[in-house]
Backbone as JSON, one array per atom type, in Angstrom:
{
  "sequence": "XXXXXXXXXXXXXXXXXXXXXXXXXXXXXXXXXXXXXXXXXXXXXXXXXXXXXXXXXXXXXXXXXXXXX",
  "N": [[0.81, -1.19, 0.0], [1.94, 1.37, 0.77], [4.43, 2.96, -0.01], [7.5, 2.68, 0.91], [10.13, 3.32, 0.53], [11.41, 5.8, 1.12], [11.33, 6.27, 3.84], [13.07, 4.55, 5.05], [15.39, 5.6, 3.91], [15.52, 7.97, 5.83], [15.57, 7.09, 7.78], [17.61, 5.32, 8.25], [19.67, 7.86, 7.92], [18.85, 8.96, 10.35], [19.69, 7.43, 12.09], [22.19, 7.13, 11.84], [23.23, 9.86, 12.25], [22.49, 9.79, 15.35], [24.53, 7.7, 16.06], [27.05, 9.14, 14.95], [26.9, 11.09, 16.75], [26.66, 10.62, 18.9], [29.78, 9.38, 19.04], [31.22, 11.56, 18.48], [30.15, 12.99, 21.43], [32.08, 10.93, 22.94], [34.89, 11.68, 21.94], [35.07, 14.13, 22.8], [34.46, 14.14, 25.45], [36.49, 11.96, 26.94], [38.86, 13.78, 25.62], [38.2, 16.17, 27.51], [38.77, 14.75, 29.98], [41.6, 14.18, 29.5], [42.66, 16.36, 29.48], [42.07, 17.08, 32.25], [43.29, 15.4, 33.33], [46.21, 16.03, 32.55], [46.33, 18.01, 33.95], [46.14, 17.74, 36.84], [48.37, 16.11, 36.84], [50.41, 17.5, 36.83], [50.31, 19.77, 39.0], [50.3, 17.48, 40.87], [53.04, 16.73, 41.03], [54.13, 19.27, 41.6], [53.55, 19.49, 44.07], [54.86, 17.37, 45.04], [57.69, 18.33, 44.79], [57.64, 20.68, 45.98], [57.17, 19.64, 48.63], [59.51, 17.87, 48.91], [61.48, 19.86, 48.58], [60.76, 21.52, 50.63], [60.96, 18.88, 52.77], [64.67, 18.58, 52.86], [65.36, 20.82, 53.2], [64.86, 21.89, 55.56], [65.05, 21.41, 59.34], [64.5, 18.19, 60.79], [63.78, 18.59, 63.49], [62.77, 21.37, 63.21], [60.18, 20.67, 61.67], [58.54, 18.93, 62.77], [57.99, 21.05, 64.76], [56.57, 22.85, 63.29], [54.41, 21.64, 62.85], [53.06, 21.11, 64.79], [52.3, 23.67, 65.89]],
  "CA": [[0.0, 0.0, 0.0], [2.41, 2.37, 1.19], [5.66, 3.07, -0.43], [8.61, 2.73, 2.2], [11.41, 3.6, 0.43], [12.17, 7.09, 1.32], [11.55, 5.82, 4.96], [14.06, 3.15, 5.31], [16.99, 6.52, 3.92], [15.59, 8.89, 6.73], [15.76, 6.18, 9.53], [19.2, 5.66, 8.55], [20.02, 8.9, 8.34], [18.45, 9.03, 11.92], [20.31, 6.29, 12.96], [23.56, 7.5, 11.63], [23.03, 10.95, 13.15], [22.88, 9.51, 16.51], [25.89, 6.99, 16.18], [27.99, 10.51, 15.05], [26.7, 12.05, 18.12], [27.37, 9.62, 20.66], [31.05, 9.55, 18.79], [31.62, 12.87, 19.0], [30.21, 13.07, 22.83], [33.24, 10.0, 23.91], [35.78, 11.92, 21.87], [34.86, 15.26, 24.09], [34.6, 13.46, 27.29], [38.21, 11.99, 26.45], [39.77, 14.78, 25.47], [38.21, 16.89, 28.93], [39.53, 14.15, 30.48], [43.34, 13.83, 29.26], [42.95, 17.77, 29.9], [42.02, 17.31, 33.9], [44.79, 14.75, 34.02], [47.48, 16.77, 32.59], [46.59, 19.54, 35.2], [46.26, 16.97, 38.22], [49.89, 15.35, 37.32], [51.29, 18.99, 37.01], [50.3, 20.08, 40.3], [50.95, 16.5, 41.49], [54.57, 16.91, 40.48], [54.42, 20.72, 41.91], [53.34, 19.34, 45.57], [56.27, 16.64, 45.59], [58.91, 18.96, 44.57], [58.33, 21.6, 47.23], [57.59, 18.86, 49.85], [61.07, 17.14, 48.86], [62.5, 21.47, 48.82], [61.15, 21.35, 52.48], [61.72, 17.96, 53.26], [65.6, 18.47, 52.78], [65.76, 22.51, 53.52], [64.57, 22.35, 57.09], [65.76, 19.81, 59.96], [63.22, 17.27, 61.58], [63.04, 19.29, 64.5], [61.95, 22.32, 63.17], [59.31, 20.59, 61.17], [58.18, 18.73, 63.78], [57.38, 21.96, 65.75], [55.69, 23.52, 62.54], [53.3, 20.75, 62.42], [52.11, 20.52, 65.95], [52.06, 24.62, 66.45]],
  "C": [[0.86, 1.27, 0.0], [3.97, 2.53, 0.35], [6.85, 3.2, 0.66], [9.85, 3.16, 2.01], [12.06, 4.83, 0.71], [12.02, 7.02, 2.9], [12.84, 5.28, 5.53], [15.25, 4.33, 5.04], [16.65, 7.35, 4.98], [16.06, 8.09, 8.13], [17.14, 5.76, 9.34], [20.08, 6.83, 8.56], [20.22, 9.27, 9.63], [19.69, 8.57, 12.77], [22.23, 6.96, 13.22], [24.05, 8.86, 12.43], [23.35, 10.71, 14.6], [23.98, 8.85, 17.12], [26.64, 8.46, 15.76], [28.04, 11.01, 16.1], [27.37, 11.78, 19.14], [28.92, 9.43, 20.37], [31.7, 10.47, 19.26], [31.46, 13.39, 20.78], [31.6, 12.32, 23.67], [34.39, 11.06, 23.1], [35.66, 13.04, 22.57], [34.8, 14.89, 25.44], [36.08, 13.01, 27.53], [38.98, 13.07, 26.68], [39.79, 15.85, 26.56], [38.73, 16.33, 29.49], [41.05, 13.92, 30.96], [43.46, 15.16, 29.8], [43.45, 18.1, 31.28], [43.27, 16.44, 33.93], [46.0, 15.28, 33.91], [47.78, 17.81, 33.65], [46.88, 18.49, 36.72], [47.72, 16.35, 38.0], [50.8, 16.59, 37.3], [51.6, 19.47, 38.45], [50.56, 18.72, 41.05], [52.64, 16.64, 42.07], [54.86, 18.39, 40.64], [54.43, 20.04, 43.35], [54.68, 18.63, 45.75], [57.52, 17.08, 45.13], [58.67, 19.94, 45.32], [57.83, 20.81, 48.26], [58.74, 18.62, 49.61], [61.94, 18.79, 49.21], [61.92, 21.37, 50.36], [61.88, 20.55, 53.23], [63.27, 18.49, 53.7], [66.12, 19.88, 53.0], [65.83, 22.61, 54.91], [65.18, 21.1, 57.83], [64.08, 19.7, 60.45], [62.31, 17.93, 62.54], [62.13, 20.31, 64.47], [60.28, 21.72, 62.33], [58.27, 19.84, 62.03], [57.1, 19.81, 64.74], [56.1, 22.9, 64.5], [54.23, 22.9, 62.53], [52.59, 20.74, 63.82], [51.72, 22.34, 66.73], [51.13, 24.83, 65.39]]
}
């Protein structure tokens, strides 16, 4: 009765549309991702290089007293 064929190219269109989407959403989630990690191992690697410059700047004792005044 009905002719279907210009159906069957919009619903893949559809289809295809939404597989692009959801592509494009994981490569943006990714790429925010790798972003936050580059900043969290930066400042990672900022905290344990001026702990280690305290560590080895100050003696025991004085740090000792910093920590409990």
């Amino acid at each position: 009765m009905w002719n279907n064929k210009g159906s069957t190219l919009i619903e893949s269109l559809f289809a295809f549309e939404i597989f692009i989407s959801i592509l494009i959403l994981f490569v943006s989630l990714f790429s925010v991702l790798y972003e936050k990690e580059i900043i969290v191992n930066e400042k990672y690697q900022y905290l344990l290089e001026k702990e280690g410059d305290f560590t080895y700047t100050a003696d025991y004792t004085e740090i000792i007293e910093k920590v409990l005044h």
